[in-house]
KEKE-3310 file (N, C-alpha, C; in steps of 0.2 Angstrom, whole numbers, plus 5000, padded with zeros to 4 digits):
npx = (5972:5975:5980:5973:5962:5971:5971:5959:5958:5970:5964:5950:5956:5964:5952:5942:5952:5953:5940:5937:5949:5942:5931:5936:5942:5955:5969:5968:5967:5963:5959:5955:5944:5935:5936:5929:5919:5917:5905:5893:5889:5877:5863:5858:5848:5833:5828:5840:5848:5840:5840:5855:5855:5848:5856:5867:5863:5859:5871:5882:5886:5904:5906:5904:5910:5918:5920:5922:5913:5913:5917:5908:5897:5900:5900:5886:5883:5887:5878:5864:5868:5868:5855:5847:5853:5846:5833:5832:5832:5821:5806:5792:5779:5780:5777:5779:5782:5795:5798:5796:5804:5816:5820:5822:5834:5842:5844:5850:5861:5865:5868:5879:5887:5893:5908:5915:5913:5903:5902:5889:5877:5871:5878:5886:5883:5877:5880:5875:5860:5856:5860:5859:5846:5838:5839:5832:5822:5820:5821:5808:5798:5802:5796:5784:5780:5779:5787:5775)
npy = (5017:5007:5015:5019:5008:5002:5011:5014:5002:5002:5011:5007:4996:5002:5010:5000:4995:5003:5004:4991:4994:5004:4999:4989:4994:4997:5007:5017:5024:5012:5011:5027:5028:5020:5024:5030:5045:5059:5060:5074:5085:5085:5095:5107:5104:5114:5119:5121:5130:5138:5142:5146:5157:5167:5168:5174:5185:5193:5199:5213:5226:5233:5247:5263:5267:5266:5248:5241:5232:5221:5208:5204:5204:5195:5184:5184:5185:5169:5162:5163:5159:5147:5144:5146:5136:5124:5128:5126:5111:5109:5100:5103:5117:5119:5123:5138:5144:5148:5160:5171:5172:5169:5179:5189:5183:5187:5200:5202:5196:5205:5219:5212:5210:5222:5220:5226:5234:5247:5255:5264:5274:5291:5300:5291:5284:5266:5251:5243:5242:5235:5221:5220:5225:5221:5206:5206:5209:5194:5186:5192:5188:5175:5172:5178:5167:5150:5136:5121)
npz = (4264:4271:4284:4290:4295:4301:4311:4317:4323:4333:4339:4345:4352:4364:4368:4373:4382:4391:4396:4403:4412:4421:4425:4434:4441:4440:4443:4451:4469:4480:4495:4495:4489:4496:4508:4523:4524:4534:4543:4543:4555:4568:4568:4581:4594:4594:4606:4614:4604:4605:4618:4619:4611:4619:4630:4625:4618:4630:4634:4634:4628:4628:4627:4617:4608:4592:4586:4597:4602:4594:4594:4604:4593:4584:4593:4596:4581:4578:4586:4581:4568:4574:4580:4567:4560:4568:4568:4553:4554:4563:4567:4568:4567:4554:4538:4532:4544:4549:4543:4547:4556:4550:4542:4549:4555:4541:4543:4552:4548:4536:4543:4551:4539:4537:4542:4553:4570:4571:4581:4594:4597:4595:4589:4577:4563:4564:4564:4574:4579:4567:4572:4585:4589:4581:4583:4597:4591:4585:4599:4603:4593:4595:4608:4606:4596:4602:4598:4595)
capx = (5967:5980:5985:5967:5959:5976:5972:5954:5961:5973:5958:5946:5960:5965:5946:5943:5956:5952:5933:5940:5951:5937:5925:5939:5944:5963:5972:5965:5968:5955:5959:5955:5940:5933:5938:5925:5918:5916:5896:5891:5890:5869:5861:5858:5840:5830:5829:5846:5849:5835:5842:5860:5854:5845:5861:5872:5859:5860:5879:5880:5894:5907:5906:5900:5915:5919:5926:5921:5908:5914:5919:5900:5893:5902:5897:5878:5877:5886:5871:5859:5867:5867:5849:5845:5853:5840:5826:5832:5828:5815:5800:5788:5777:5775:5784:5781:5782:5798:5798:5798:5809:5824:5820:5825:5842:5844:5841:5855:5868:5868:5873:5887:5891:5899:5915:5916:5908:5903:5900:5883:5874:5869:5883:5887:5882:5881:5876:5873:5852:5852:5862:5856:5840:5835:5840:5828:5815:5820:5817:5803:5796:5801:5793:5777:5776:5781:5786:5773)
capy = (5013:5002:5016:5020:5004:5001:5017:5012:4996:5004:5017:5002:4992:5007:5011:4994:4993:5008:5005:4987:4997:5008:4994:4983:4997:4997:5013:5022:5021:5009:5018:5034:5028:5018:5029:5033:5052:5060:5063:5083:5087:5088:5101:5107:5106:5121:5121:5121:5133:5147:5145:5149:5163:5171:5172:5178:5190:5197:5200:5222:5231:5237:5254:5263:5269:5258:5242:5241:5228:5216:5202:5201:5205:5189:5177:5185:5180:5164:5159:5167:5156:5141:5145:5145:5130:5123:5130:5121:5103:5108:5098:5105:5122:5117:5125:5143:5144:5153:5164:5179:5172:5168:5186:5193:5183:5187:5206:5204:5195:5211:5223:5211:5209:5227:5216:5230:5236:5255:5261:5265:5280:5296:5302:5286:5280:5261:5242:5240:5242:5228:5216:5218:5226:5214:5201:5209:5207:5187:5187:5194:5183:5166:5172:5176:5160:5145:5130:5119)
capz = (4267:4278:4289:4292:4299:4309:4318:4322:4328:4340:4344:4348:4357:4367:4372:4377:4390:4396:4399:4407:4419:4423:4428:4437:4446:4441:4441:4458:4475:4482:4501:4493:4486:4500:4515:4525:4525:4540:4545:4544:4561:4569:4570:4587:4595:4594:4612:4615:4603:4607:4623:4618:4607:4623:4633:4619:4619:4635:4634:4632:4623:4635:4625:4614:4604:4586:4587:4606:4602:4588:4598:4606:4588:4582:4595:4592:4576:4579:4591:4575:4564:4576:4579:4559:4558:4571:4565:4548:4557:4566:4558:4571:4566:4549:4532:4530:4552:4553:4540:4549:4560:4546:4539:4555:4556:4537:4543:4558:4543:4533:4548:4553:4533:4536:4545:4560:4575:4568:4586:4597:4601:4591:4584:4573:4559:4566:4560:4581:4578:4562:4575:4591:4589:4577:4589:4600:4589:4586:4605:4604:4589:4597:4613:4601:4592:4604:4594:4597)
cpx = (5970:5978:5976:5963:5964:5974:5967:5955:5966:5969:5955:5950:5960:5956:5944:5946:5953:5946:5934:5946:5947:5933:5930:5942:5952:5963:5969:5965:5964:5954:5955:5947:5934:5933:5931:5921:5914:5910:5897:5889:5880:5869:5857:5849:5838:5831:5835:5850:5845:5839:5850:5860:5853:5850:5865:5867:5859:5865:5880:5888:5895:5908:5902:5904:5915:5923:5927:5918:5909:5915:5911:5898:5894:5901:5889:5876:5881:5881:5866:5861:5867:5859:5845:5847:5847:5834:5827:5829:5825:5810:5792:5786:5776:5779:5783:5779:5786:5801:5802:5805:5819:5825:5825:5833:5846:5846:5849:5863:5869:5872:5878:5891:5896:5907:5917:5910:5907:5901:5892:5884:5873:5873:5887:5882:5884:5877:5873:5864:5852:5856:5860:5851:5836:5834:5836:5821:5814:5815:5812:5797:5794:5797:5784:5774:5781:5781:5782:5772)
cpy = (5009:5006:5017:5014:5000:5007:5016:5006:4996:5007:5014:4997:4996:5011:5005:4993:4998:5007:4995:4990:5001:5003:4991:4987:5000:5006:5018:5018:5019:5012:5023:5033:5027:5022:5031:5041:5054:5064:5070:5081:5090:5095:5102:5108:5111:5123:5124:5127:5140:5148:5150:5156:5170:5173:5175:5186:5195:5201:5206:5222:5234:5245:5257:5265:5262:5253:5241:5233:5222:5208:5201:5199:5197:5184:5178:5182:5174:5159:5163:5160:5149:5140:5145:5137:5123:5121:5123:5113:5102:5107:5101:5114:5121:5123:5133:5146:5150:5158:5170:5177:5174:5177:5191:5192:5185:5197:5206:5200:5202:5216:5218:5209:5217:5227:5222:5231:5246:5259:5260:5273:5286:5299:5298:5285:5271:5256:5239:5237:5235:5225:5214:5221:5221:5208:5201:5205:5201:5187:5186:5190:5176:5166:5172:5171:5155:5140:5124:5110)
cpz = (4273:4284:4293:4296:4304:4315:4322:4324:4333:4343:4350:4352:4363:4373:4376:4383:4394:4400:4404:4413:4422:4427:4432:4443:4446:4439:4448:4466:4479:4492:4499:4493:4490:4506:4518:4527:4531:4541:4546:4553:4564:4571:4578:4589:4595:4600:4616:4613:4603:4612:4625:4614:4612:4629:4631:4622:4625:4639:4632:4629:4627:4635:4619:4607:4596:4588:4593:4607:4598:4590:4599:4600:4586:4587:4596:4587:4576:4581:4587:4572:4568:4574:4572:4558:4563:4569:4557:4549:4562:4565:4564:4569:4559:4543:4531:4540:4554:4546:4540:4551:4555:4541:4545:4554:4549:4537:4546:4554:4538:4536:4548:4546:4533:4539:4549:4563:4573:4574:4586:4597:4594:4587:4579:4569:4561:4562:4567:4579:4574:4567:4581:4594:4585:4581:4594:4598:4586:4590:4605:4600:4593:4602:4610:4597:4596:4599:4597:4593)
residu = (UNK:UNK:UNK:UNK:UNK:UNK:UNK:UNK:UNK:UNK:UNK:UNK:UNK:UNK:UNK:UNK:UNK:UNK:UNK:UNK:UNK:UNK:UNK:UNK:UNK:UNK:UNK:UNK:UNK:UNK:UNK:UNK:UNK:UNK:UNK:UNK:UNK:UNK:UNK:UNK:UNK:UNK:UNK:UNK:UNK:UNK:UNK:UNK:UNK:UNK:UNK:UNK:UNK:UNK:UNK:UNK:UNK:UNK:UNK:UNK:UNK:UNK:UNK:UNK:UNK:UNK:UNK:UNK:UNK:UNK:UNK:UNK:UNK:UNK:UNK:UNK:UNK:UNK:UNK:UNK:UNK:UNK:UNK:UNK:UNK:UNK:UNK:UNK:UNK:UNK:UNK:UNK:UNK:UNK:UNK:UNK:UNK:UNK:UNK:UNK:UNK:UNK:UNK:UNK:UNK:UNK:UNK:UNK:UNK:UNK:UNK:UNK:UNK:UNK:UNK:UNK:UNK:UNK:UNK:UNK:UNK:UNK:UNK:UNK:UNK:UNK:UNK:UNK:UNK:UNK:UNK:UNK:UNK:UNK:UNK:UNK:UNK:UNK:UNK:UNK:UNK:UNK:UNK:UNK:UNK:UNK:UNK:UNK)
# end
C-alpha cells in the first residue's frame, strides 16, 4: 500500500511541474517560438496575370520533334498556374464565374502531367493539344467572359 501512494505522489509531483513549465514557457526556445513567419507571397492581379498568360501564349515551339517544346510548355503553365492563382483572389464575377475557366487549366495540368514534350504533328502521339490548345481555349474563354 506504501509503494502505491508514493508512486501517485511522485506521478502527481511530476505532472505538476510539467503543466507549470508548460504554462511558464520554460524548456523552449522563446526565438523560435516568437519568430516572425514570413507572409505568403500575393497573388497577383488578374490583370497582370491574364496579361502574362497571353504572352506565354504566343511563344511557338521551335519544332515539332519530342522534347523540342518542354521549356515553353513549362513557362505556359507556369503563367496558367499564375493565372489560377489570380482568379483565386479575384472577388469580381461571383462564385461559380470561372468555372469553366479552372476546368480548362485543370485540362492543360494533365497534359503537362506526362513530365515531356511528346512532340507535334500527325505522326505523334502528343500532350501539345491538352497544353496549348487548351490554352487557346482559355484565351478564347477570358475574351468571352470579361471580368467585370
Amino acid at each position: 500500500m506504501g509503494r502505491y501512494r508514493w508512486g501517485r505522489a511522485v506521478a502527481g509531483v511530476a505532472l505538476a511541474a510539467a503543466a507549470v513549465g508548460t504554462v511558464s514557457g520554460c524548456g523552449g526556445n522563446a526565438d523560435a517560438s516568437s519568430a516572425k513567419k514570413k507572409p505568403a507571397a500575393a497573388a497577383p492581379s488578374f490583370a497582370k496575370a491574364a496579361a502574362r498568360f497571353e504572352d506565354q501564349l504566343a511563344v511557338e515551339c521551335p519544332s515539332m520533334e519530342p522534347d523540342s517544346c518542354w521549356d515553353e510548355m513549362t513557362a505556359l503553365m507556369k503563367s496558367a498556374r499564375n493565372l489560377r492563382k489570380a482568379m483565386n483572389s479575384e472577388k469580381r464575377g461571383g462564385a461559380g464565374f470561372w468555372t469553366e475557366a479552372y476546368a480548362l487549366i485543370n485540362k492543360m495540368e494533365k497534359g503537362y502531367a506526362v513530365g515531356e514534350d511528346q512532340g507535334g504533328g500527325e505522326r505523334f502521339i502528343t500532350n501539345r493539344p491538352a497544353i496549348f490548345g487548351t490554352a487557346h481555349d482559355l484565351s478564347d474563354w477570358m475574351d468571352e467572359h470579361p471580368v467585370k
